[in-house]
Backbone as CSV, one residue per row, in Angstrom:
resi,resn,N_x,N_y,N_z,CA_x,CA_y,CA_z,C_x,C_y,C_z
1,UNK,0.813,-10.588,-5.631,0.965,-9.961,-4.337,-0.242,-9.065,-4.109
2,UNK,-0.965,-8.908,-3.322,-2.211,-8.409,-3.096,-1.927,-8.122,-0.993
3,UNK,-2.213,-6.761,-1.082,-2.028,-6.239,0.345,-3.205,-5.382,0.857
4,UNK,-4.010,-5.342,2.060,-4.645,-4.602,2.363,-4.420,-3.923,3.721
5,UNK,-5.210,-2.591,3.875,-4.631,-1.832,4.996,-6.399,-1.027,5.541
6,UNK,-6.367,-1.059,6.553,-7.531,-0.344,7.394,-6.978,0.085,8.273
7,UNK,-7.094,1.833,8.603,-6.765,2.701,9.303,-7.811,3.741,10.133
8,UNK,-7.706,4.073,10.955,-8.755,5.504,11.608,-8.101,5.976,12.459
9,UNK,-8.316,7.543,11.554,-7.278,8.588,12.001,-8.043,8.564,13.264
10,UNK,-7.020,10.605,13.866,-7.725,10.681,15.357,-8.491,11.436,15.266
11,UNK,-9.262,11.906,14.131,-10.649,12.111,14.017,-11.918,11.696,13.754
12,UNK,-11.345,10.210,13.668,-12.198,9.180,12.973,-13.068,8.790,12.293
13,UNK,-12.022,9.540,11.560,-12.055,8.847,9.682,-11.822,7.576,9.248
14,UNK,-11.879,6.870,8.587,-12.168,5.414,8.592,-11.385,5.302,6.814
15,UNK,-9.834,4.433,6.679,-9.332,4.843,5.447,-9.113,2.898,5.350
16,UNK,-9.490,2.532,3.637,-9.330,1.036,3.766,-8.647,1.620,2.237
17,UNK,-7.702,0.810,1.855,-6.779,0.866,0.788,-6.598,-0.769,0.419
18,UNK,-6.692,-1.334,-0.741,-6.361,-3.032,-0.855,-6.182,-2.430,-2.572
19,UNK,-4.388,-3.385,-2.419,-3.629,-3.311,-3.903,-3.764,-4.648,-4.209
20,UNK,-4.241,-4.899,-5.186,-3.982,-6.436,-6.169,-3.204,-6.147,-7.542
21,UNK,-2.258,-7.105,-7.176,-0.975,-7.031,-8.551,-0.614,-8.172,-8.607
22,UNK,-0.903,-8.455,-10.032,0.215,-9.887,-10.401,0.650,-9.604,-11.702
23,UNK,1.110,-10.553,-12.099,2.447,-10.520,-13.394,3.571,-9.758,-12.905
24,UNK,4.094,-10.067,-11.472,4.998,-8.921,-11.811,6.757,-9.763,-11.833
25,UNK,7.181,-9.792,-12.124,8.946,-10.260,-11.562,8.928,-10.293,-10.634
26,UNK,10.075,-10.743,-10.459,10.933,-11.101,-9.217,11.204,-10.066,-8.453
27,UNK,12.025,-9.399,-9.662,12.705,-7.921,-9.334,11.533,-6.867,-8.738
28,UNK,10.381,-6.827,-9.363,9.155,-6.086,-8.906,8.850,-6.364,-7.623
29,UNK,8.664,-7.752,-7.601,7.665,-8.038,-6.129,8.993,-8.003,-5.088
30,UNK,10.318,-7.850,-5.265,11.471,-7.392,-4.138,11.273,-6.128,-4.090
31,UNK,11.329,-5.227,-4.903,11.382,-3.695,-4.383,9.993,-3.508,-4.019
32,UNK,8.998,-3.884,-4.770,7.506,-3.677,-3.958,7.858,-3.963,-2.582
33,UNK,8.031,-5.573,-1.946,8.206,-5.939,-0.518,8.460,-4.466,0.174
34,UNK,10.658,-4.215,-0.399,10.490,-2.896,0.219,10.012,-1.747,0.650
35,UNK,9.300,-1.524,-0.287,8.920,0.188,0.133,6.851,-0.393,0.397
36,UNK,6.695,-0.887,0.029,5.139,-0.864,0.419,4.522,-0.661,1.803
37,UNK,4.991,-0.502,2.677,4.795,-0.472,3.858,4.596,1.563,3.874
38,UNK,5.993,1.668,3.555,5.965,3.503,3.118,5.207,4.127,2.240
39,UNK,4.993,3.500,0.969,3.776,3.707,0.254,2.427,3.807,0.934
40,UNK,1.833,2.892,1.674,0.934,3.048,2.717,0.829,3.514,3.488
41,UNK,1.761,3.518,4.251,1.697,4.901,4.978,1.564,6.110,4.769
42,UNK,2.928,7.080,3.617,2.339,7.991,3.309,1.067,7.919,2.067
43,UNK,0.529,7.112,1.965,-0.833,7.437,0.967,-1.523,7.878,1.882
44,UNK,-1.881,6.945,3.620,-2.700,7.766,4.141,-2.587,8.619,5.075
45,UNK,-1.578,9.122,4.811,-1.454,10.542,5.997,-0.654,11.541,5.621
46,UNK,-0.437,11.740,4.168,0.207,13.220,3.232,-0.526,13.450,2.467
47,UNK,-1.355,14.777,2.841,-1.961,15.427,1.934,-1.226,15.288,0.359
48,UNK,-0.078,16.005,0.636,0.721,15.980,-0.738,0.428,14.661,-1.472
49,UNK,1.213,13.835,-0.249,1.022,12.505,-1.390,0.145,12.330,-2.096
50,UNK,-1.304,12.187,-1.634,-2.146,11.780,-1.999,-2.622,12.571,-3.253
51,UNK,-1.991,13.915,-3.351,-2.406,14.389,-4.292,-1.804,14.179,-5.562
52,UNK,-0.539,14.161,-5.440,0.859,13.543,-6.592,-0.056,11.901,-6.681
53,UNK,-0.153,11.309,-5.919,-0.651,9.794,-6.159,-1.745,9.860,-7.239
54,UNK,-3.017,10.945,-6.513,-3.737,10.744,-7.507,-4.299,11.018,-9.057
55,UNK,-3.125,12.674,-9.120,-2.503,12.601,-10.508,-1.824,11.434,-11.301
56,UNK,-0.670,10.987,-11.140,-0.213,9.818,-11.462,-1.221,8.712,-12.079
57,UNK,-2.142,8.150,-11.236,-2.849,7.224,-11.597,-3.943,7.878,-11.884
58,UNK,-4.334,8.889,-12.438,-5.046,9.389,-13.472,-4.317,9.402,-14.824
59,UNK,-3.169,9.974,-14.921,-2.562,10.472,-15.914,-1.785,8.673,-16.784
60,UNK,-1.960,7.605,-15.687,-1.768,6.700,-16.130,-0.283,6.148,-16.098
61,UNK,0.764,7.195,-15.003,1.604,7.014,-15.301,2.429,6.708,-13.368
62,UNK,2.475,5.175,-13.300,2.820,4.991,-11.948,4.330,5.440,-11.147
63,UNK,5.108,6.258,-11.662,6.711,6.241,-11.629,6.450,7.455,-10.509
64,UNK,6.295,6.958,-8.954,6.179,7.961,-8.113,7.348,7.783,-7.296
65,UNK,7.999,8.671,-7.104,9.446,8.524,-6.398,9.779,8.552,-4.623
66,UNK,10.610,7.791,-4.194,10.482,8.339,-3.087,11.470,9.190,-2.693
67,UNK,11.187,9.611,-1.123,11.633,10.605,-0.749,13.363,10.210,0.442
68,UNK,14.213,10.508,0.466,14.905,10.208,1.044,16.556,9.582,0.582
């Protein structure tokens, strides 16, 4: 499953994000389907997020939760 996204805010900023993943299950690439859309979204437009995101995938550890 491999997804890409190009965005520009309304200050125009210019944000391109592209995930490539395979090996994953069944079970993976169903809950991915779900929430990836929200993942993308808030990656590019929560400060917070982006900051929890980019701890995480420094620290090597992807288990980012959502909200709701």
């Amino acid at each position: 499953m491999n997804s890409a996204i190009y965005a520009t805010d309304k200050k125009g900023d210019r944000f391109e994000v592209v995930l490539f993943m395979n090996e994953l299950s069944e079970k993976e690439m169903a809950k991915l389907s779900r929430r990836l859309n929200e993942f993308l979204f808030r990656s590019l437009t929560s400060d917070e997020y982006q900051t929890k995101l980019s701890r995480e995938l420094t620290e090597g550890d992807m288990e980012i939760e959502q909200e709701g």
